[in-house]
C-alpha positions as CSV (number, residue, x, y, z in Angstrom):
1,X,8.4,-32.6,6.8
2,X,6.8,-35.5,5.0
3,X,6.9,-35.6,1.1
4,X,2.7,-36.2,1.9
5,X,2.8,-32.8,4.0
6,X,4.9,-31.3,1.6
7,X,2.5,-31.5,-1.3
8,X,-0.2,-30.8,0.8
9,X,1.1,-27.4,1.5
10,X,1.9,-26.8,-2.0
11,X,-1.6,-27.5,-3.2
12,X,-3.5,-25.3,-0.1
13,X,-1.1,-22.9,-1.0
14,X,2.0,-21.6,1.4
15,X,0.0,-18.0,1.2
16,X,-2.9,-19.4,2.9
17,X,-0.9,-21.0,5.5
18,X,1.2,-18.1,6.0
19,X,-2.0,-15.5,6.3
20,X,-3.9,-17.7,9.0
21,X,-0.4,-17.0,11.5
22,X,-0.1,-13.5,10.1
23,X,-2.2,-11.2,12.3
24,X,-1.0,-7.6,10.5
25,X,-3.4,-7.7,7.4
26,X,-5.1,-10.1,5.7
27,X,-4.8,-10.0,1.6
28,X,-6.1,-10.6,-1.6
29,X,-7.2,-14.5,-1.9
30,X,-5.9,-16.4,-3.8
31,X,-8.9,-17.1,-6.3
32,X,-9.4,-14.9,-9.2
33,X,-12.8,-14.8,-9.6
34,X,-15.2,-11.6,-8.3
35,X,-16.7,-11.3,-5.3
36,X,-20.1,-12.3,-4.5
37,X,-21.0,-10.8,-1.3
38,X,-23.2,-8.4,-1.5
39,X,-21.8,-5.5,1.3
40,X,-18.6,-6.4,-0.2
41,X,-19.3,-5.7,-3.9
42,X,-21.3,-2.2,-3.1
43,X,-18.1,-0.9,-1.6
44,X,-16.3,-2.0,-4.2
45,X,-18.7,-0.4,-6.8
46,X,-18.4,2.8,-4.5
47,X,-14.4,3.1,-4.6
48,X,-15.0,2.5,-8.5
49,X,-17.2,5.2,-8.9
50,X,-15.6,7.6,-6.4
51,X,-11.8,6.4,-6.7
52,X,-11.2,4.4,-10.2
53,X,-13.7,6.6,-12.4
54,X,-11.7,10.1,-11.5
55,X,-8.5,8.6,-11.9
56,X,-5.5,10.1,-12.3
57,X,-6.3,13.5,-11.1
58,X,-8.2,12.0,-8.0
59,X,-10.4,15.7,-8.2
60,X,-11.8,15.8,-4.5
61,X,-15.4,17.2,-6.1
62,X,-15.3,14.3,-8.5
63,X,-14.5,11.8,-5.7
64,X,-17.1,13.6,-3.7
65,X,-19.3,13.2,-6.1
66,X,-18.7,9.6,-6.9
67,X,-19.3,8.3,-3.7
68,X,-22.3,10.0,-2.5
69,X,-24.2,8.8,-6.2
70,X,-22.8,5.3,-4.9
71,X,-23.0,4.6,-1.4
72,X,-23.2,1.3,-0.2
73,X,-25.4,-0.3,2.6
74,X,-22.9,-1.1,5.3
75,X,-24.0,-2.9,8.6
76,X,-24.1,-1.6,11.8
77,X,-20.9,-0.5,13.2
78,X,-19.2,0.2,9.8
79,X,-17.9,4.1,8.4
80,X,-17.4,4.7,5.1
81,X,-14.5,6.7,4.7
82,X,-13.3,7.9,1.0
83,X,-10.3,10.8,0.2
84,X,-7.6,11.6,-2.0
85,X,-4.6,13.5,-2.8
86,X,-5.0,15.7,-6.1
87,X,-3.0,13.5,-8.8
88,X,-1.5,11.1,-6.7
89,X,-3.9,8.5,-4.9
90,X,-7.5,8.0,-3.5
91,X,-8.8,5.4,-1.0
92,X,-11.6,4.0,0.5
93,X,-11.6,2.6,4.5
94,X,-14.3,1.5,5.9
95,X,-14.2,0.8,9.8
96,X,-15.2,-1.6,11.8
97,X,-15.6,-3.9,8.4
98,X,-14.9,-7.1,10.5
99,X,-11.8,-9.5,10.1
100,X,-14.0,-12.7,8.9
101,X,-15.7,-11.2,6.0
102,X,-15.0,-11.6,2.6
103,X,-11.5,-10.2,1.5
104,X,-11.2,-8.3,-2.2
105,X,-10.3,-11.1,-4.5
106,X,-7.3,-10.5,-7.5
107,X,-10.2,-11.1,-10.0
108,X,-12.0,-7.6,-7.9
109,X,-8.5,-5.6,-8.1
110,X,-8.0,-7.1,-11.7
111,X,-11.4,-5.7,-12.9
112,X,-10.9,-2.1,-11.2
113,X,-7.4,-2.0,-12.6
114,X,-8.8,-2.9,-16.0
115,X,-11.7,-0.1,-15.7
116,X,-8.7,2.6,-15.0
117,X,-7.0,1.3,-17.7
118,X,-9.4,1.6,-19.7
119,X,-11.1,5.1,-19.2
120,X,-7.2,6.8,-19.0
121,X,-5.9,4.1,-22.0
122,X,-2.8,3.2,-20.2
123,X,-1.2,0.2,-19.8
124,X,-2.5,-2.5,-17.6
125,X,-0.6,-5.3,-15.1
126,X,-2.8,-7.3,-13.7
127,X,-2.4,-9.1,-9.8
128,X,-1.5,-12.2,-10.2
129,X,-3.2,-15.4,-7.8
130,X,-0.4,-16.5,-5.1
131,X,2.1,-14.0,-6.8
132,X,1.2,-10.2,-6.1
133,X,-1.6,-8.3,-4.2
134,X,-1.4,-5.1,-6.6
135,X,-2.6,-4.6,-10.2
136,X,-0.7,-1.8,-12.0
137,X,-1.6,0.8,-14.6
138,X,1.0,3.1,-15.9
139,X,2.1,5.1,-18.8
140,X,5.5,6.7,-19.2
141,X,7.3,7.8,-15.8
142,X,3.4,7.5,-14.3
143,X,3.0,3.6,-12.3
144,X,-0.4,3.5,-10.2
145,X,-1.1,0.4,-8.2
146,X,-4.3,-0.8,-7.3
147,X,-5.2,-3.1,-4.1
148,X,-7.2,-3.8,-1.1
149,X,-6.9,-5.5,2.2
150,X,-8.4,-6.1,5.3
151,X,-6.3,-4.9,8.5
152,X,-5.7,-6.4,11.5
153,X,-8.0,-4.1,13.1
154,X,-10.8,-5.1,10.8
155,X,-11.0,-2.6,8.6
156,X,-11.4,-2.8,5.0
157,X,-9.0,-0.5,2.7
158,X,-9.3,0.0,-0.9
159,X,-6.7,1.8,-2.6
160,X,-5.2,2.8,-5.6
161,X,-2.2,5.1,-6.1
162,X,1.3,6.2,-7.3
């Protein structure tokens, strides 16, 4: 590999590279800033509201609740599809999302991570660009992640959990 190449790499980022062979999931990017597209941003207002507000007892009538007063407009072809486990996780898939729209960016997980934080007062780790996919609140013997991805499959999943 050419010294050229080399740097070329670095400054693309290996991640990047790495994710266009990968077929399995496709992650965060690599750019902290929030999201702009539209079908995008209403599902991620929809996991706050259902998911992230009624954190960390995950109360299926709460998370009920949260996502009918905010569902999103989704295209044809797309489920929404919200549910959690009673103090331990809650997540948001929707189907047939599509594998060349917009991914969750860090700056997205970041600023849901922050909201948890903030409504439970725990401690907050945030994702880090080209480091790590997952933001992380926790207090005590309690660690919850938060993260999304698109799959393979093309489906978008939204999740946050212990």
């Amino acid at each position: 590999m050419t010294a050229r190449f080399q740097k070329i790499l670095t400054a693309a980022g290996l991640a990047v590279l790495l994710v266009g062979c990968s077929d399995a999931t496709r992650p965060l990017t690599s750019s902290g800033l929030r999201s702009e597209d539209p079908l995008l941003t209403g599902i991620l207002q929809s996991f706050q509201h259902g998911c992230i507000e009624t954190a960390p007892t995950f109360e299926e009538s709460r998370v009920r609740a949260g996502f009918n007063a905010n569902e999103p407009r989704l295209e044809r072809g797309m489920e929404f599809l919200g549910g959690s486990t009673r103090d331990r996780s809650c997540e948001v898939i929707v189907r047939g999302y599509g594998t060349t729209r917009p991914v969750p960016t860090v700056g997205d997980i970041n600023r849901l991570a922050r909201a948890f934080a903030s409504n439970t007062r725990l401690a907050y780790t945030p994702a880090i660009p080209g480091e790590s996919t997952r933001a992380w609140v926790s207090s005590g013997n309690r660690n919850f992640f938060v993260t999304g991805f698109v799959t393979g499959d093309g489906d978008l999943q939204l999740i946050v959990g212990e």
